[in-house]
C-alpha positions in Angstrom: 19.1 18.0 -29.2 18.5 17.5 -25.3 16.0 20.3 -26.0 14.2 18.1 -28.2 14.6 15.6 -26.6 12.4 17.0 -23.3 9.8 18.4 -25.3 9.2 15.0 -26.7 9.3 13.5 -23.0 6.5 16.4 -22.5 4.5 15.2 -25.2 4.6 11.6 -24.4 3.8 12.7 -20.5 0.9 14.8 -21.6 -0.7 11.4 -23.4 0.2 9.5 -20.8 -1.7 11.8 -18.1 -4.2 12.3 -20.9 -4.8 8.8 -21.2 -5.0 7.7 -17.4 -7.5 10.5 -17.0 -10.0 9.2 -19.5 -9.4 5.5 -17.7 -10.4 6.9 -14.5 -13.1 8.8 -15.9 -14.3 5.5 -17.5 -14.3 4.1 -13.8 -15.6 6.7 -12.2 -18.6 5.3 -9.8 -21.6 7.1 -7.8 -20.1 9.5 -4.9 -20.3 7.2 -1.8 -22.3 7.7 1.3 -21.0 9.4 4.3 -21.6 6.3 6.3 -19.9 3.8 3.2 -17.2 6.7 3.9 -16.6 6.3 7.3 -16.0 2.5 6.2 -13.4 3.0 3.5 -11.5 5.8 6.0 -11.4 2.7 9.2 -10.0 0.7 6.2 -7.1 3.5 5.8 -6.5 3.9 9.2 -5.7 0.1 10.1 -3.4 0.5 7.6 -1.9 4.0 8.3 0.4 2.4 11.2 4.1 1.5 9.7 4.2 -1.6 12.2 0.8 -3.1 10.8 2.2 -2.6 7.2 5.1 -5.0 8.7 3.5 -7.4 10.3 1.5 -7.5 6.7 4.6 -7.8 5.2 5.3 -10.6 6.9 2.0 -12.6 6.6 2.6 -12.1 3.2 4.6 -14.7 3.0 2.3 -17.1 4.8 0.4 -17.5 7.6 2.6 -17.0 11.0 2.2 -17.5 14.7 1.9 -14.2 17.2 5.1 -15.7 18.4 6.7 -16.1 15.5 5.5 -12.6 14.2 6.9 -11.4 17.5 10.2 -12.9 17.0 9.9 -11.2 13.5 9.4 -7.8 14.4 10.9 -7.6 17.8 7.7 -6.4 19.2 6.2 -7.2 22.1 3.4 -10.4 22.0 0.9 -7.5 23.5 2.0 -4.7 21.2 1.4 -7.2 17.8 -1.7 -9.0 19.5 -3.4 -5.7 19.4 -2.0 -4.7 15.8 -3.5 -8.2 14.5 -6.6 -7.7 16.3 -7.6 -4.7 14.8 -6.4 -5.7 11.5 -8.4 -9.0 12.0 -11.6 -6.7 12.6 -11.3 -5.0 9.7 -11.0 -8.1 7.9 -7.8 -8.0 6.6 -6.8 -10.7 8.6 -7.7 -14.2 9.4 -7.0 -15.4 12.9 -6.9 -19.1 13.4 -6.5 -20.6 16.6 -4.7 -23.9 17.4 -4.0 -25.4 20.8 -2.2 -22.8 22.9 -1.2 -20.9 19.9 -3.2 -18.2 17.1 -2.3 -18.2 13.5 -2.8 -15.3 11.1 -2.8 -15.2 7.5 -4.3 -12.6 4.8 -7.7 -12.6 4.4 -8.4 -10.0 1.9 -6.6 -10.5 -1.0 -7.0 -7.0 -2.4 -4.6 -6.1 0.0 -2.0 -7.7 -2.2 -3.0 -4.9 -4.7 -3.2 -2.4 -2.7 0.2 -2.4 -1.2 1.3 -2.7 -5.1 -0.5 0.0 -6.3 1.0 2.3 -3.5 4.7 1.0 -3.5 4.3 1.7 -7.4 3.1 5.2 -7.4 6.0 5.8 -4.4 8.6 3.6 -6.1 7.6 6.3 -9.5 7.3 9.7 -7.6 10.7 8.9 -5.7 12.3 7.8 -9.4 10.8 11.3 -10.9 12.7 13.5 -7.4 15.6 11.5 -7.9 16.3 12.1 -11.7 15.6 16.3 -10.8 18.6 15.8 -8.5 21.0 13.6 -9.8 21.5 15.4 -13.3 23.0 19.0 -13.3 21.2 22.2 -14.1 22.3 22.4 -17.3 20.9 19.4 -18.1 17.0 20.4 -16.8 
């Protein structure tokens, strides 16, 4: 029965994959330029830095002060100032100064996607390792 059972998983996979490949070939657009590449790999990069990804984190529950984002993280003011700065040029960010203090907030709001979209797949993939090792061999 448990036989059965995984060749029906293996169908429903297959259709699944089968499916999400015609979606993406419905989306697929013109290769991009090296130059438009350059762009989208700058993009990736601000964002390849696990203390950026928490300082995002944080601003995505509302716009914060360096100070307060410092007292957040534990970081140092100069250490976030130059994590928000770059994220700020890559327009991520908004910076908004008041007296004394700066403010930053999210800018782009396809971050919020973006960040879902990844923690998804990861939160899947993870869920898929997991299941391999928490059922016995008899069982695969």
């Amino acid at each position: 029965m448990a036989e059965k059972k995984g060749k029906n998983e293996n169908k429903l996979d297959s259709k699944r994959l089968a499916s999400k490949d015609k979606e993406r070939q419905e989306l697929k657009k013109e290769p991009l330029s090296k130059e438009a590449l350059e762009l989208v790999a700058a993009r990736f990069r601000a964002l390849g830095e696990a203390s950026r990804l928490e300082l995002l984190q944080h601003l995505m529950q509302g716009e914060k002060s360096v100070q307060e984002l410092c007292q957040l993280t534990g970081s140092s003011q100069a250490n976030i100032s130059k994590h928000l700065s770059l994220l700020a040029d890559q327009g991520i960010l908004a910076r908004r100064k008041q007296g004394l203090f700066v403010f930053y907030s999210i800018a782009d709001q396809s971050i919020y996607t973006l960040c879902d979209t990844v923690c998804g797949a990861l939160e899947n993939r993870f869920a898929i390792v997991q299941k391999h090792f928490s059922h016995s061999p008899s069982e695969r």
